[in-house]
N, C-alpha and C positions, 0 to 999 in steps of 0.2 A: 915815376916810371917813364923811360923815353920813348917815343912813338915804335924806336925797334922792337926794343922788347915787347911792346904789348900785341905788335905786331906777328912775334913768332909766338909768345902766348897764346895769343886766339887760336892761331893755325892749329897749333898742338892740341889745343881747347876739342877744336871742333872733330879732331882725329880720333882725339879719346871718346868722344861722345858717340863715334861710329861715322862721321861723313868722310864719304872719302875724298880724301885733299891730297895730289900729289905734290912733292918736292917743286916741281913744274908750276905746278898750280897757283904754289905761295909766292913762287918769284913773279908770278904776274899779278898778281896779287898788289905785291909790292909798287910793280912797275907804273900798275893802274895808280895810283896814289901820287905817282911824278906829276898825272895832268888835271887833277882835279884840285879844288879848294877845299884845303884840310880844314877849314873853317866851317863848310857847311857840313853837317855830320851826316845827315841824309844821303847827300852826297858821297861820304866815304862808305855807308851800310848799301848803296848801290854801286858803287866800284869790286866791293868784296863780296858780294850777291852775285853778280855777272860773271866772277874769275873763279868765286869758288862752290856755288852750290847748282847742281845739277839735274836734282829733282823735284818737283814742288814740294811734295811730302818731307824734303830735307830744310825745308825754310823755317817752319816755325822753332824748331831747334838753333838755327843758324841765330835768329832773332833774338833768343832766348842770351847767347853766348856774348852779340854781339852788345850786348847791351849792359851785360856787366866789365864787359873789356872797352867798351869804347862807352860811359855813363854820359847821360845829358849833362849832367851835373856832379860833382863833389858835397860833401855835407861836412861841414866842422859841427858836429853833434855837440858841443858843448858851447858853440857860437849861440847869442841869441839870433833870432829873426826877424826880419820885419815881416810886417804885414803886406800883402800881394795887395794891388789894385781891389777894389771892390770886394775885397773880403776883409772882415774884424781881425783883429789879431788871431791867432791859433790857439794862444795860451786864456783868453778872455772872452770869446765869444762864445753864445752859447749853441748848442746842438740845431733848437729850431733855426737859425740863420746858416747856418752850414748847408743844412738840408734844403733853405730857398738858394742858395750858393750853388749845389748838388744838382739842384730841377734845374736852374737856369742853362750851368754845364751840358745836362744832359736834353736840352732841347738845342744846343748847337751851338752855346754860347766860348767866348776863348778862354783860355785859364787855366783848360782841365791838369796838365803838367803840373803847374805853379799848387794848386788845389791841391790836387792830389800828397805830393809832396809833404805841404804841408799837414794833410790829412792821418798821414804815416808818422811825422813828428809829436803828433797829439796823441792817436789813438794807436798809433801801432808799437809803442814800446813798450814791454814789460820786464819790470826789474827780477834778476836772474843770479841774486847773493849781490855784495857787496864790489863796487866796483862793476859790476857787468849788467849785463841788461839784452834781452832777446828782442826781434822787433818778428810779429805777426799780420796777416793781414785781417784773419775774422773778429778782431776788437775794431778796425776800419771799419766792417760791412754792417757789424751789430750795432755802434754806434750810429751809421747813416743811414742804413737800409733800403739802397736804392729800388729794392723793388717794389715798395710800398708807395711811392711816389706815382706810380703807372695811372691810375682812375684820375691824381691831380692833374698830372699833366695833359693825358689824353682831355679832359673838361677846357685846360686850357688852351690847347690847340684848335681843337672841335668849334669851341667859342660859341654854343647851341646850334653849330647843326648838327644833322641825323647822324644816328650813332648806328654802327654796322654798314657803314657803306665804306669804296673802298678809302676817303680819305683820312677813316679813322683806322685803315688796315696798314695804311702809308707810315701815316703816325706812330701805330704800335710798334712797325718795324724799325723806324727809324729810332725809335727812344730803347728798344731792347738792343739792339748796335749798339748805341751807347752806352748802355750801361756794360754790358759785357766790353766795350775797350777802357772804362772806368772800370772794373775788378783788374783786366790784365793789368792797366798800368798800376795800381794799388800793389797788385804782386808783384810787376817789374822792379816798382820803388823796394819794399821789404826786401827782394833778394839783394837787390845793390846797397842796400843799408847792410844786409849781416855778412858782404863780399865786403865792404869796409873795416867789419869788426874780426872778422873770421879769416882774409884770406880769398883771392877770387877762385885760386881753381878747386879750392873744398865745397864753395858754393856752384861751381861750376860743374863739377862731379855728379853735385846731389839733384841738379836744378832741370837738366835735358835726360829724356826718354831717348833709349837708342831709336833709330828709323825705322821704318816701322817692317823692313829685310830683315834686319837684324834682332829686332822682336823675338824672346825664346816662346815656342809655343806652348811649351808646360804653364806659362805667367800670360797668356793674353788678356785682353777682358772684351767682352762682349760689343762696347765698339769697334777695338783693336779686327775683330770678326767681320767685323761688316766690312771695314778698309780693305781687308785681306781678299774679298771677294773679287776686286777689280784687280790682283793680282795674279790670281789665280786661275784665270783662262789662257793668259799666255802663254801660264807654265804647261799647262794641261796640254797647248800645241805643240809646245817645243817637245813635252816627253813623250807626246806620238808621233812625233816626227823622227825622233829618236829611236823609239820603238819598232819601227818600221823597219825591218831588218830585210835588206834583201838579197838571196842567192848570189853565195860568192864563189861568181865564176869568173871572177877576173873582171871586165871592161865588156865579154859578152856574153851572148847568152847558151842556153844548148845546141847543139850543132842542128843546122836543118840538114837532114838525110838526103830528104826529096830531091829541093832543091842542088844543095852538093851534085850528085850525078846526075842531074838534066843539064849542067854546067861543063862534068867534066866529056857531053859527048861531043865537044867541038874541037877537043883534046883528043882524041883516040880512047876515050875513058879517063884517061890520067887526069884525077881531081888536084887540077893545078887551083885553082881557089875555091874554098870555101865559107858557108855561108852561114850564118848563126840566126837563131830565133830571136826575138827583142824579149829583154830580160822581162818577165814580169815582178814587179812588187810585193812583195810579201802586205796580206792586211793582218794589219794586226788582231791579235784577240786579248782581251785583257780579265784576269779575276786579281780581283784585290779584297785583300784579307785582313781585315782591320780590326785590333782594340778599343773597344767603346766603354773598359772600364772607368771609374772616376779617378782611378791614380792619372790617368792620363787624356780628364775631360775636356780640356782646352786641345790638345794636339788632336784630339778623335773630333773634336767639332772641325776644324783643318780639316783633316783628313777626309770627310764626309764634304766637305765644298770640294775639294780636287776630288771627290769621286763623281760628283756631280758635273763638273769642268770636264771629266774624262769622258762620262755620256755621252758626250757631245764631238768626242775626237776618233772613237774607236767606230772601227764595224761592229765591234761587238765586245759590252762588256757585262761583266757580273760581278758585284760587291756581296761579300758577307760581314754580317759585324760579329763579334764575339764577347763574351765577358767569360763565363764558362761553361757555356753551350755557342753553338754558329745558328746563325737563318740567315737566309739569302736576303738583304734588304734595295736587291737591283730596282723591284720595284716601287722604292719610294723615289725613286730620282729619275723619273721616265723623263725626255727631254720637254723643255717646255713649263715643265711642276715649279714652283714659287720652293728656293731652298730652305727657308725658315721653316714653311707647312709641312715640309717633307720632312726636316730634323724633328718639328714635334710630333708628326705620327710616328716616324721610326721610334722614338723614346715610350710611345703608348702602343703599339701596335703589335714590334717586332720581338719575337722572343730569342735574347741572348743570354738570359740569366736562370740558372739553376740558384744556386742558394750565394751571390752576390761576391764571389772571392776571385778575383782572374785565375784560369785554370787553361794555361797554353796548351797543355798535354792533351787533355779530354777534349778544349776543341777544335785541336788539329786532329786527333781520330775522329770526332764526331763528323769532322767534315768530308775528313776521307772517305766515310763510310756514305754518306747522303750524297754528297756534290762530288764525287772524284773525277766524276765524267766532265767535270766543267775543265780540268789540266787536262792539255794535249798538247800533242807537238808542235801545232801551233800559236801555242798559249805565253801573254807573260804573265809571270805570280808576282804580283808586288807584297808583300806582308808589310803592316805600319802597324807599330805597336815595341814596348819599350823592353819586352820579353824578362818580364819576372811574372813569376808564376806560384806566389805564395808555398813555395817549396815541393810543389806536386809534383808527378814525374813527365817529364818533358816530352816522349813519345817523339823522342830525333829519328827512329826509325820510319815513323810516319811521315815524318817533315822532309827524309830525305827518298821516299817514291815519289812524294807529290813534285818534286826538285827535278826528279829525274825526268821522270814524266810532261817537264814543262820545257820551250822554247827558250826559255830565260825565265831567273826569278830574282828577285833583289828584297831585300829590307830595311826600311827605314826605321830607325833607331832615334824617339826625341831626347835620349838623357846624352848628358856630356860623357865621352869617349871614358875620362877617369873615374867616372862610377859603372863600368859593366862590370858585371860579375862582382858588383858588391851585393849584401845581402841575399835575396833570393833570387838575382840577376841571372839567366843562363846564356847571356848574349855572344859569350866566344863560342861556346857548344852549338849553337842557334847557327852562328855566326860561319863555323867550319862547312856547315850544310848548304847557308843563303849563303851568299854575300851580304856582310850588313853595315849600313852606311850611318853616319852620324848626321841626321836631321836636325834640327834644332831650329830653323828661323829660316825663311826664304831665301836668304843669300845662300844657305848651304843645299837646299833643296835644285837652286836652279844651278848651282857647281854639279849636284850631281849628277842633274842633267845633263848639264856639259860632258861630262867625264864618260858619258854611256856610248859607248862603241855599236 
């Protein structure tokens, strides 16, 4: 394969993966590669770093890619080997010498590449029918187990002194660094072994997580959660900023009276110019009405951090959660509240659950009936939730006073656009009432930010 092609391979690589790379991008990309030394490869992973990734968050995918399109190495898997400096053959040595190999590596020694490598030729292939063969990394870890090494080495480092001070804190960290970039490169080596056998962009496909925008919120996991949080206060300013809707009278404000005719008496009366009030700002007021059932536990924990983010941006807001009854749960997220302690008393505290089945209908009346005073004209309604409703009756008559009754109201929607109104879905009926937007992952959340007039 000639440096083009793997050149516009990668680009594509990295596009399908979710990084955005423009047309733009790749030809600088390219150009960057005129001044550097295609020899040093570090070198070329810092030319295509600087021209083409833009986020940090977008790096370890970038690394991921680059690494099976640009490999340290090739493998003739049916070549024999030699043996690396200071290690036995691969095929003849036994486990204990690998493992004093391993400690050595992982107190800072050089080799780990060469090692490694070798490591995955031993232990990482398993035969997969006649002719083929899969390569893994956990036959690697099980055979070496670098974390059992920890007490040897930290003794060896220590060399008898006191234990618990900070240079055996220095030591632990520096030897768990290491072993965690000894797994990554163990997995870097495995996926470039079966991009060999399989193909780079099947492995390329399966091997990068999209960014973490692009993230669907139905599929998050509970780190994914945590990252989200440094997200999600920008958004929270940008949609109160948005939010903020103010009297459109043009460029000014209501006429001043007053002043007007104390102006026009220099005039013989005739209000030759007049004078306008300074517009004031509308403050926003916000109720957000959210699904807390488990069809939609990942996007309701989302939703519950932007409700907490919004605390913080409105004059005034009020959250309810629902499953198939409402309660007001404003008060778990008072400003200031730790968002973790606040999601597990809402889950022990707050009552949202009649008999466990989402019921949009019952409690959009239930809410109507308790909270209706919290919509007013100058309210926004946000609803989040993915509006099926286990086939109950929808009470769109309800949905649409509270609609009327509000300043603005919008819904966000986490399922994709081509499953509404499958199954027990009511989201075009839902949808004719709200405006309902397709949510799905930060990138679309802060579009529809944008998009809010």
């Amino acid at each position: 394969m000639s440096l083009l092609d793997r050149h516009v391979g990668f680009v594509h690589a990295l596009r399908e993966a979710g990084l955005p790379v423009s047309p733009a991008e790749g030809l600088d990309a390219a150009r960057a590669l005129e001044v550097i030394d295609l020899t040093e490869r570090e070198s070329v992973r810092a030319a295509y770093a600087a021209t083409l990734v833009k986020r940090p968050s977008h790096r370890p995918g970038f690394d991921t890619l680059f690494d099976l399109w640009f490999p340290a190495s090739t493998t003739g898997l049916r070549a024999p080997r030699e043996a690396e400096p200071g290690l036995p053959a691969p095929e003849s040595a036994e486990v204990p010498e690998l493992r004093d190999r391993l400690a050595e590596l992982l107190l800072g020694a050089e080799g780990m590449n060469e090692f490694v490598r070798a490591m995955v030729e031993r232990f990482g292939r398993v035969p997969a029918g006649p002719g083929r063969q899969n390569w893994f990394s956990y036959p690697v870890m099980r055979a070496l187990s670098p974390e059992t090494l920890m007490a040897r080495l930290l003794a060896e480092v220590l060399a008898g002194r006191e234990r618990g001070g900070l240079a055996e804190k220095v030591a632990r960290q520096r030897i768990t660094e290491n072993t965690e970039r000894f797994k990554e490169a163990v997995s870097g080596e495995v996926r470039r072994r079966i991009a060999e056998d399989s193909g780079i962009e099947r492995i390329a496909r399966a091997s990068v997580r999209p960014p973490l925008e692009r993230l669907d919120f139905l599929r998050i996991t509970k780190a994914d959660l945590a990252r989200l949080r440094r997200e999600v206060h920008p958004l929270a300013r940008r949609l109160a900023a948005r939010l903020t809707v103010k009297h459109r009278l043009g460029h000014r404000g209501r006429l001043d009276f007053r002043r007007t005719v104390r102006a026009s008496l220099s005039s013989g009366g005739v209000p030759l110019t007049t004078f306008n009030r300074p517009r004031r700002p509308h403050k926003p007021e916000l109720v957000i009405l959210c699904d807390t059932s488990d069809s939609v536990a990942s996007f309701a924990h989302f939703t519950l951090l932007l409700t907490y983010a919004l605390r913080e941006q409105f004059t005034k807001v009020r959250a309810f959660g629902f499953v198939d009854t409402v309660d007001e749960i404003t008060r778990f997220f008072v400003p200031g509240a730790d968002v973790v302690e606040a999601m597990t008393r809402l889950t022990q505290e707050a009552d949202m659950v009649r008999f466990g089945r989402t019921d949009y209908g019952h409690a959009l009346e239930v809410f109507a009936e308790r909270y209706g005073d919290a919509v007013g004209p100058k309210t926004s309604l946000l609803i989040l939730g993915d509006a099926r409703s286990n086939y109950r009756p929808p009470a769109l008559e309800t949905l649409r006073r509270l609609a009327d009754g509000a300043r603005h109201s919008y819904w966000l929607n986490p399922e994709p656009t081509n499953q509404w109104d499958s199954g027990d879905s009511l989201a075009t009926a839902y949808g004719g009432i709200v405006p309902m937007y397709e949510c799905r992952n930060v990138e679309q959340l802060a579009a529809f930010i944008e998009d809010l007039v």
